[in-house]
BAKETOR-763442 format. One line per field, with one value per residue (C-alpha): residue number from 1; x negated, z, y negated. Coordinates in steps of 0.05 Angstrom, whole numbers. Layout:
BEGIN
resi = [NUM,...]
x = [X,...]
z = [Z,...]
y = [Y,...]
! end
This chain:
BEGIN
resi = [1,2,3,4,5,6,7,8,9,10,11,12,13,14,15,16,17,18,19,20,21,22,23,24,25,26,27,28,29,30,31,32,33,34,35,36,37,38,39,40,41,42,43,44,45,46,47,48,49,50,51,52,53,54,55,56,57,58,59,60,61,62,63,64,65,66,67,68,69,70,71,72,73,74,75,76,77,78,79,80,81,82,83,84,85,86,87,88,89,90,91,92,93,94,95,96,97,98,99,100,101,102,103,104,105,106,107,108,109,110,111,112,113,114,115,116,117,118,119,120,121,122,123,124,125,126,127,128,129,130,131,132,133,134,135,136,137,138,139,140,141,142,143,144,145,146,147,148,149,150,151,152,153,154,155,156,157,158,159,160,161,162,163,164,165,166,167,168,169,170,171,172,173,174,175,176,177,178,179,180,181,182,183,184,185,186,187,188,189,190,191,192,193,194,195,196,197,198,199,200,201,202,203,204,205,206,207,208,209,210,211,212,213,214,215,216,217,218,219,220,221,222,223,224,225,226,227,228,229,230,231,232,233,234,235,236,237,238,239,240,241,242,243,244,245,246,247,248,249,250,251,252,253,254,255,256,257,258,259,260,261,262,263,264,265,266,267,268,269,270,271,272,273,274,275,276,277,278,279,280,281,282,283,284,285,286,287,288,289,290,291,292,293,294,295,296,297,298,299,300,301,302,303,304,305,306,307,308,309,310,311,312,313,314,315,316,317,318,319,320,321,322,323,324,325,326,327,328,329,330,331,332,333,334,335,336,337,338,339,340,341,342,343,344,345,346,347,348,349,350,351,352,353,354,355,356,357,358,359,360,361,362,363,364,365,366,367,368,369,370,371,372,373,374,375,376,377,378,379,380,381,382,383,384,385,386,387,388,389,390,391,392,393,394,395,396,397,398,399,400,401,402,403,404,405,406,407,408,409,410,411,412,413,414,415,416,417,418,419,420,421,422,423,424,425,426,427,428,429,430,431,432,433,434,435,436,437,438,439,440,441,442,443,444,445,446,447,448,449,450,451,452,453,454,455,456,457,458,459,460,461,462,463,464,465,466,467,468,469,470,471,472,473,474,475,476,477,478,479,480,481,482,483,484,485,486,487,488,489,490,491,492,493,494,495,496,497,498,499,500,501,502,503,504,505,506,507,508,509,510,511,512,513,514,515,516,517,518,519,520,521,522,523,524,525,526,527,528,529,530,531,532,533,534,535,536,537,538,539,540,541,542,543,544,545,546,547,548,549,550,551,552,553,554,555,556,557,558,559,560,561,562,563,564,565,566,567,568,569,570,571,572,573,574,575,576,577,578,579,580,581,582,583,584,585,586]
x = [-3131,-3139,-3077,-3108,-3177,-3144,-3105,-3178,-3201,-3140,-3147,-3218,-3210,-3156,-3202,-3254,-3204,-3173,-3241,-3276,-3210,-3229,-3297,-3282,-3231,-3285,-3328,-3272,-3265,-3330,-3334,-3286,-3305,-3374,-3348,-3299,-3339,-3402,-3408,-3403,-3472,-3458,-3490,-3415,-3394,-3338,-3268,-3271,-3337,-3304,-3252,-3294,-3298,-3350,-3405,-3405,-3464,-3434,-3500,-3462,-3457,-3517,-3566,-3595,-3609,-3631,-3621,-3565,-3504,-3545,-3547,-3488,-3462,-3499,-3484,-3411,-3416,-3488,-3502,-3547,-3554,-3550,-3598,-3604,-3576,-3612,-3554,-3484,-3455,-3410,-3362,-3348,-3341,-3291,-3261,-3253,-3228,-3170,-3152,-3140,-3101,-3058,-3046,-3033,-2977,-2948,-2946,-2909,-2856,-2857,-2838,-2784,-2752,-2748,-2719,-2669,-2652,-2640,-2600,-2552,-2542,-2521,-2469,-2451,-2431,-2404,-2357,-2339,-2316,-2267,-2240,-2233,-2195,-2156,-2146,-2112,-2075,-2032,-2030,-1994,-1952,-1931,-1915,-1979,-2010,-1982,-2052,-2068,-2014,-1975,-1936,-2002,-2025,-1948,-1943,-2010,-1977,-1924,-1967,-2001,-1936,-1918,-1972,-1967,-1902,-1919,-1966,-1921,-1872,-1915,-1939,-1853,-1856,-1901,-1873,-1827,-1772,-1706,-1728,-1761,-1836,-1844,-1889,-1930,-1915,-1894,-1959,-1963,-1894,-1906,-1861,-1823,-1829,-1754,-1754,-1699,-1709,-1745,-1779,-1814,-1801,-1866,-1893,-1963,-2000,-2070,-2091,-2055,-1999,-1919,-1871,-1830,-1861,-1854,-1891,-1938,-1991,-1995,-1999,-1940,-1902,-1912,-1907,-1837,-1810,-1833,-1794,-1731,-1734,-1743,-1683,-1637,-1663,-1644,-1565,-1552,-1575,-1512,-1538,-1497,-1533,-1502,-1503,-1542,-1468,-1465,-1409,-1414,-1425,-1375,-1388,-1373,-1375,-1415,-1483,-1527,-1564,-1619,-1568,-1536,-1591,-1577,-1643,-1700,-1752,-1820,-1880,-1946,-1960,-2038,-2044,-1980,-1957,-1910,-1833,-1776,-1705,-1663,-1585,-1549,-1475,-1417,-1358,-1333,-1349,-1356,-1383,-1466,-1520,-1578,-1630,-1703,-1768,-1827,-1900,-1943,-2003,-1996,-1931,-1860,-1811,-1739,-1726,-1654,-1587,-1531,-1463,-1452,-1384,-1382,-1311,-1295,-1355,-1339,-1391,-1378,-1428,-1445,-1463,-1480,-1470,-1482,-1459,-1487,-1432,-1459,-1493,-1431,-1388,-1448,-1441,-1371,-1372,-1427,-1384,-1321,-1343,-1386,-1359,-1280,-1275,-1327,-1335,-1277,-1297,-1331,-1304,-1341,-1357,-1373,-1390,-1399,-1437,-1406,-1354,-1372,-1352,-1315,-1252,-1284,-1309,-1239,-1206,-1255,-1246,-1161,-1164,-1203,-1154,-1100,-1131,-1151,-1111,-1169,-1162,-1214,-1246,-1261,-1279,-1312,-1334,-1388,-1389,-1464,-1538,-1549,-1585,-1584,-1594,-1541,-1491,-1512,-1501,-1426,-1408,-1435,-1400,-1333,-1315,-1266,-1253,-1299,-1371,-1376,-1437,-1466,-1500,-1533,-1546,-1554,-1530,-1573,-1574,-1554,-1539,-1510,-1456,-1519,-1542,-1487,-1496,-1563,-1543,-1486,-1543,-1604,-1561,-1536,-1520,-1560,-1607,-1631,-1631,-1648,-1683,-1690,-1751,-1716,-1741,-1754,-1753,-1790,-1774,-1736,-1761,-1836,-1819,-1780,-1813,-1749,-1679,-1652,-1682,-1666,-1614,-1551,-1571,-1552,-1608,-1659,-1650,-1714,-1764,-1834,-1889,-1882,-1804,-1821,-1852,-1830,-1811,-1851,-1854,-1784,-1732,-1672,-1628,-1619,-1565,-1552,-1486,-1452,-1480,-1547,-1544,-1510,-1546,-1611,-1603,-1579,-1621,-1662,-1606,-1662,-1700,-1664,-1676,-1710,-1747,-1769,-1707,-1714,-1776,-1756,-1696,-1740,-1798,-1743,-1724,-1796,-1811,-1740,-1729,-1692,-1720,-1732,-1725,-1770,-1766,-1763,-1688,-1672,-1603,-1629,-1646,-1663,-1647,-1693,-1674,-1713,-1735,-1745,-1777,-1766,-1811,-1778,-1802,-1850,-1915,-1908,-1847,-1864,-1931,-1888,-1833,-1887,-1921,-1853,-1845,-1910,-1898,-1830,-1848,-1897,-1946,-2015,-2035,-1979,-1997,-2068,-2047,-2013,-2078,-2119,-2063,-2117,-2180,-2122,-2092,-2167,-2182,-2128,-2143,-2211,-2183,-2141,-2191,-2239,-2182,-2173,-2242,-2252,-2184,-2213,-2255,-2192]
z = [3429,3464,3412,3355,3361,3366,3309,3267,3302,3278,3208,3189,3217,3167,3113,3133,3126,3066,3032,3057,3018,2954,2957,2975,2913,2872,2882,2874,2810,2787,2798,2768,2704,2700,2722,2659,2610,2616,2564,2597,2600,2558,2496,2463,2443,2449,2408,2374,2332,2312,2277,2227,2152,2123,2091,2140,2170,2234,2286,2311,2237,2192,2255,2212,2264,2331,2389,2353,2389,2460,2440,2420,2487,2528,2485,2510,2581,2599,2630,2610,2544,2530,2487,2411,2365,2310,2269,2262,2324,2304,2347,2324,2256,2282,2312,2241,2206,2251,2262,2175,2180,2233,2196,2132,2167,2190,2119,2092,2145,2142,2068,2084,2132,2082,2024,2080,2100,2028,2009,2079,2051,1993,2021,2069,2013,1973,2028,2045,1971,1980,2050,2018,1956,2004,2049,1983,1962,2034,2035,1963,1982,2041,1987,1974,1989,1970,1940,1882,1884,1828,1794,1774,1842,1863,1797,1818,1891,1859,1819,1869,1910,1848,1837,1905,1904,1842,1873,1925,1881,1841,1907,1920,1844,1856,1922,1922,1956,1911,1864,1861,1831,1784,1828,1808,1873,1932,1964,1929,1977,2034,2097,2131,2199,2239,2306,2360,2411,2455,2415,2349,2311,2280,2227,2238,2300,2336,2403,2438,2383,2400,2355,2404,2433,2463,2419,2473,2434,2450,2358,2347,2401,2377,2309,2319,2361,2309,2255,2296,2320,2249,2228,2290,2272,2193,2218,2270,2218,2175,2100,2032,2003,1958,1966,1928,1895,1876,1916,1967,2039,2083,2145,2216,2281,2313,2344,2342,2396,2402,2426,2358,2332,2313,2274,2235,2181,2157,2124,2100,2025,2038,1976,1967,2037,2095,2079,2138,2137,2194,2210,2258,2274,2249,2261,2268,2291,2206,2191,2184,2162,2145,2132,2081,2105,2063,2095,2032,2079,2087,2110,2122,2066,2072,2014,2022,2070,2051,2086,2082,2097,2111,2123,2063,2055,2063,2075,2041,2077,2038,2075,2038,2088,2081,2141,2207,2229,2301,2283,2235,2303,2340,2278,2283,2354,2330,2275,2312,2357,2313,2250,2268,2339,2334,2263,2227,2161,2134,2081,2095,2035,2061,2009,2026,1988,1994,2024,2086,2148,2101,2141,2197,2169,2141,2211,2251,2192,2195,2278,2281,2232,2280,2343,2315,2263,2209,2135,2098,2088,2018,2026,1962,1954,1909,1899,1883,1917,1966,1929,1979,1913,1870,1932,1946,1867,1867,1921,1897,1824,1845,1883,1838,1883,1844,1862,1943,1990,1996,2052,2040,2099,2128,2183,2238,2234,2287,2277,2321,2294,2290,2241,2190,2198,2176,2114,2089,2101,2070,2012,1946,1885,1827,1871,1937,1956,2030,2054,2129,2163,2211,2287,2287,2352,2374,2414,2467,2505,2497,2516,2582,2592,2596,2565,2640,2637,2574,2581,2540,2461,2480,2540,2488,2435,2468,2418,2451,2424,2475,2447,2373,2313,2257,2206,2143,2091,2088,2040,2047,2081,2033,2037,1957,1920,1868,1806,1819,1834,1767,1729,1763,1737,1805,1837,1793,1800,1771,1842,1886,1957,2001,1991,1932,1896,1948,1932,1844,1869,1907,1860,1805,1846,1852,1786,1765,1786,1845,1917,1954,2032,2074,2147,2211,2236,2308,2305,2261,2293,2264,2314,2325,2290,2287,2215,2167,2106,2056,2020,1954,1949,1899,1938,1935,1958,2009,2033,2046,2090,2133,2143,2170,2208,2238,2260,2285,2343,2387,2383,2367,2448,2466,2407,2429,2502,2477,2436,2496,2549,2566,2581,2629,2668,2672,2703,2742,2770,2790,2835,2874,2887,2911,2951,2984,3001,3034,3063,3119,3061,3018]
y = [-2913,-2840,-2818,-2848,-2818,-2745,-2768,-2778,-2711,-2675,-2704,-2688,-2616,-2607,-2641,-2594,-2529,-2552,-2568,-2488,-2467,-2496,-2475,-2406,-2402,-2428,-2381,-2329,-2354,-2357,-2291,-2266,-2295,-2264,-2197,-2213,-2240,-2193,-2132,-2060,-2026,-1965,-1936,-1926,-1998,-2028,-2008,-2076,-2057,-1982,-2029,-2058,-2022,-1988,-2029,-2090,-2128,-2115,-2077,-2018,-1993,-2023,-2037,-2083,-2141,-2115,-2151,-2184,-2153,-2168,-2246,-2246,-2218,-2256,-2321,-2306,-2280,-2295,-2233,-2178,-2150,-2065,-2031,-2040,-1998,-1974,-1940,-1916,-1877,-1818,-1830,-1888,-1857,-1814,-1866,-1907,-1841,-1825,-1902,-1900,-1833,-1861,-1925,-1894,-1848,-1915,-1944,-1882,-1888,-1967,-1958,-1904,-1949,-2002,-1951,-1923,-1989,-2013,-1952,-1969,-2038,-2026,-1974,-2026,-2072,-2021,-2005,-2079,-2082,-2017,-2051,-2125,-2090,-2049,-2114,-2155,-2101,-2091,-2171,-2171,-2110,-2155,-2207,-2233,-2294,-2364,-2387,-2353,-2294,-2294,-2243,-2207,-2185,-2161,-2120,-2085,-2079,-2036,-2007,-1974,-1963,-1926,-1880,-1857,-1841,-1807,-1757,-1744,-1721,-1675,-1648,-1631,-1611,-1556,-1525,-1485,-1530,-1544,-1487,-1417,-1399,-1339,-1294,-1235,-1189,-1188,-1202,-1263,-1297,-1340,-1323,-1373,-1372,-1384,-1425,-1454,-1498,-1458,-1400,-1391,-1323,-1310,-1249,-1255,-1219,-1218,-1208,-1280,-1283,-1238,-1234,-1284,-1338,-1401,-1456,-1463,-1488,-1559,-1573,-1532,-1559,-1635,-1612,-1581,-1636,-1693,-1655,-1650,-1726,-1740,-1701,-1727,-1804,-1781,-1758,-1809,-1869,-1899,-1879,-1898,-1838,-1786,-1705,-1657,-1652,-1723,-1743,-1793,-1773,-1787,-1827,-1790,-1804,-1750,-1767,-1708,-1690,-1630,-1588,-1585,-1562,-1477,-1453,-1474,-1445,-1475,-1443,-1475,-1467,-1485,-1530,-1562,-1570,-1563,-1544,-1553,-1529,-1554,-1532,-1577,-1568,-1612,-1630,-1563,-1489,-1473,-1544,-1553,-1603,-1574,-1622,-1609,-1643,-1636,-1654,-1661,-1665,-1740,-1779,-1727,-1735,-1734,-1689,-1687,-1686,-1635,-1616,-1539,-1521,-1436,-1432,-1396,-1355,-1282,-1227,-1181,-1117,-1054,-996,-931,-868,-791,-762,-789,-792,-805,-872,-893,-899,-939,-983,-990,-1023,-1064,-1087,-1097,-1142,-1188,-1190,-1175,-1217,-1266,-1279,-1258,-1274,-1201,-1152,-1086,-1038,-964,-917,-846,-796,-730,-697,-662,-711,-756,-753,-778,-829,-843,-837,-886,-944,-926,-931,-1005,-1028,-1001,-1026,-1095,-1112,-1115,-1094,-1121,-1054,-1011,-938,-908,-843,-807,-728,-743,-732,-790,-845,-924,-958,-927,-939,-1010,-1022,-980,-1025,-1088,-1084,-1059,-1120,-1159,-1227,-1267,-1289,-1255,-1254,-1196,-1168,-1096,-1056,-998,-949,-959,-1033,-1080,-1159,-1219,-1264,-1311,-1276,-1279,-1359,-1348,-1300,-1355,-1419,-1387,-1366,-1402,-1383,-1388,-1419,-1379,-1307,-1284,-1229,-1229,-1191,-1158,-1137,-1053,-1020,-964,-895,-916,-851,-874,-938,-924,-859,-818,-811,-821,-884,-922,-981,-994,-1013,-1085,-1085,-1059,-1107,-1156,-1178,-1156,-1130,-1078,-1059,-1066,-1103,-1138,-1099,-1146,-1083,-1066,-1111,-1069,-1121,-1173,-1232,-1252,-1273,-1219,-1267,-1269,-1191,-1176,-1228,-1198,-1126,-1100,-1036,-979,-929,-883,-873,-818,-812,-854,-915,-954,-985,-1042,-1060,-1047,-1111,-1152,-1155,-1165,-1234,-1252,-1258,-1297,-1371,-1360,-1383,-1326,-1344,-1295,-1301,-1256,-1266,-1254,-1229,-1166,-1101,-1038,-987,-937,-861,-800,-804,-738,-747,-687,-645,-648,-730,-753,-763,-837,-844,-786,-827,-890,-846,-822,-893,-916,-862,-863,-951,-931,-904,-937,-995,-992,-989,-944,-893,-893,-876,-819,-798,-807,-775,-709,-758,-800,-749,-712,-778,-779,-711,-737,-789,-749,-698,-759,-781,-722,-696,-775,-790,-845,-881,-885]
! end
């Protein structure tokens, strides 16, 4: 009984706690909804009136039923009513005016959304169209589907196959790849630029770019190796193809590696595209494939795959002379080790204009055939006024052993046995003439500062921009056969002196059919020679002398250094008078 009453005690407490709870809440509540419902007592009224129009019944703008807007409060709230208004409030006015200015701004842009958004649609459809046609057409050049297919939809396959195949061929059409372009100067060319493994030879300059440099560009680099893997993938695949000549290839079983690989030229003709010559070595030391690539700015094209064979191409080199007798012997042991131990396969042409020194000429050509058993020499001789282009021509026409290679050049001229490869591969008659750019050196005593210092010829032949510059407006080395130089019109024996009947040839090949192949060659050095040009020259041809004399002999920096020597050494002076008068800050 005891636990049961305090059971009933225990019980109705919690009633009672429970039930203060709910009455407290209650009256919470209650609360909260008259503090809610009751209109704010303020003369502005509320935002809900400024949103009616112009014209309505509604108090805070016609005031035509006071009291009304307090009974209507209190009908809703049933609290106290504000005062009556008697007529419109301005700033509710305002209020109206910039609410329609704001909502006509948002029509405007509502209705350029929708115009936007119709416009993208019907692109987006437009485009779905051009990627479902383009869709079918690479399932029916797949073979098509089995539904519907039909001979229709693989005819329009090739079709399209066809036509572009058909541009890339124009694009080949129009470079100048298997044939030369009639050009109006010789401004009007596109260089080639030459490149190895490891370096690119390059003719144009600025501030980051050497006339040797490592493709360290990470573009040139990919673009280079992508060519060669083509062209190793191209040689090392079994192919059933013919030669240029027609005649089947034969099948070998050399795999080519990139060590094969001897030299390269490209150049960009910017609306046409990218052209690539590559020469590999074959089967043997005079054996070569030299493969074309064409990059008509899309896929590369395999234009062809030849197999040059130079073993029975003879050089024959033409070297007019008038006295110098000095550099004719430098010459000589430049030519006796490339061309008569290395090569082997050279004729050289010397004609001499004059006779003063000519038996020393005579006596150097009669001892290397004596010391190395080499004849293949001709020694002409002109009682006339020095003229390069009248000997060049002498010795080109009175070679009688049928269609040679010629290779004009001068005195002071150095070249690798490298180089002669080039001159037979970027040569072909009736087809391509060469004209190398070749790599000029400047005064070796401004370079190394003194003639004690200067190394051995073979120690100065490094292409730098400090050691020389590519020499891009001379074209007196030239590599062209004996037919195209006849056939041509050979040199304007008219010019005397120096300069100009290079220029008379070159332009002359321009503006024939031929491919003209102009590219910096690095086995070509023109060895620096204190140059005199002579009053009795036209003034043009006198102007042009001095130009080259002036780029012989430094660069651009190492002329200006010169220029500037008096502000450097008063400079100089300067600093060792501070360093002496403050020995312990030095």
């Amino acid at each position: 009984m005891p636990h049961a009453a305090m059971l009933r005690r225990g019980l109705l407490a919690w009633v009672c706690r429970v039930g203060g709870l709910l009455v407290l809440l209650c009256c919470l509540l209650s609360l909260l909804y008259v503090m809610t419902c009751s209109p704010p007592h303020s003369d502005t009224p509320p935002l809900s009136h400024a949103l009616s129009r112009p014209g309505s019944n509604h108090p805070s703008l016609g005031g035509t039923r006071p009291g009304s807007h307090g009974a209507m409060a209190g009908g809703a709230g049933g609290a106290g009513v504000g005062p009556p208004q008697s007529g419109g409030s301005p700033g509710a006015q305002s209020y109206q005016v910039l609410l329609q200015e704001r909502e006509e701004q948002h029509r405007h842009h509502i209705s350029s959304l929708k115009k936007e958004i119709a416009e993208l649609k019907e692109a987006l459809q437009e485009r779905s169209q051009q990627l479902k046609g383009v869709q079918e057409s690479l399932k029916r050049g797949a073979g098509g589907s089995v539904e519907g297919g039909g001979l229709g939809e693989t005819q329009g396959a090739k079709s399209q196959q066809a036509d572009l195949q058909e541009f890339l061929r124009s694009q080949l059409s129009k470079a100048e790849v298997t044939a030369g372009t009639r050009l109006p100067s010789e401004y009007a060319l596109v260089p080639f630029e030459s490149f190895t493994l490891q370096r690119v030879y390059q003719l144009e300059m600025g501030l980051t770019r050497h006339p040797e440099e490592k493709p360290v560009r990470k573009d040139k680099r990919e673009e280079l190796g992508e060519v060669l893997e083509i062209a190793l993938h191209s040689l090392n695949t079994p192919s059933s193809q013919r030669d240029s000549g027609g005649a089947a290839e034969k099948t070998t079983s050399k795999v080519y590696a990139p060590s094969d690989f001897v030299e390269g030229i490209t150049r960009t003709e910017k609306d046409k595209g990218t052209l690539y010559e590559l020469t590999f070595r074959g089967e043997s030391s005079n054996e070569f494939r030299r493969l074309v690539l064409f990059r008509p700015f899309g896929p590369l094209m395999k234009v062809k795959t030849e197999r040059v064979d130079t073993a029975s191409v003879l050089i024959n080199i033409i070297v007019p002379l008038s006295r110098r007798t000095d550099k004719f012997k430098h010459f000589m042991q430049n030519f006796r080790e490339v061309c008569v131990r290395q090569d082997g396969r050279v004729h050289l042409t010397v004609v001499y204009f004059g006779k003063e020194q000519m038996s020393e000429v005579r006596s150097m050509l009669e001892n290397m055939s004596r010391e190395v058993d080499f004849r293949n020499y001709t020694l002409l001789q002109l009682d006339e006024e020095f003229s390069r282009g009248r000997g060049l021509d002498v010795g080109a026409r009175a070679w009688k052993g049928g269609n040679v290679l010629l290779f004009f050049c001068d005195v002071d001229i150095y070249f690798t046995a490298d180089f002669l490869n080039s001159c037979r591969l970027n040569t072909q008659p009736g087809k391509k003439v060469f004209y190398p750019v070749l790599f000029s050196q400047y005064n070796p005593t401004l370079i190394y500062g003194s003639p004690e210092h200067i190394p051995t010829v073979e120690q100065q032949l490094v292409i730098k921009k400090e050691t020389g510059f590519w020499r891009d407006f001379g074209f007196g080395m030239t590599c062209q056969y004996r037919s195209d130089f006849i056939n041509i019109g050979g040199f304007d024996i008219d010019i005397k002196g120096w300069g100009g009947e290079d220029v008379h040839l070159y332009r002359k090949y321009l503006h024939s059919n031929l491919l003209v192949v102009r590219a910096p060659s690095r086995g070509l050095f023109h060895l620096w020679h204190e140059k005199h040009c002579a009053d009795q020259l036209p003034s043009d041809q006198y102007h042009m002398c001095m130009q080259s004399k002036a780029m012989n002999e430094a660069s651009h920096s190492q002329l200006g250094m010169l220029f500037f020597r008096h502000e450097i050494e008063a400079h100089l002076r300067k600093q060792k008078q501070q360093h002496n008068s403050n020995p312990k800050k030095t």
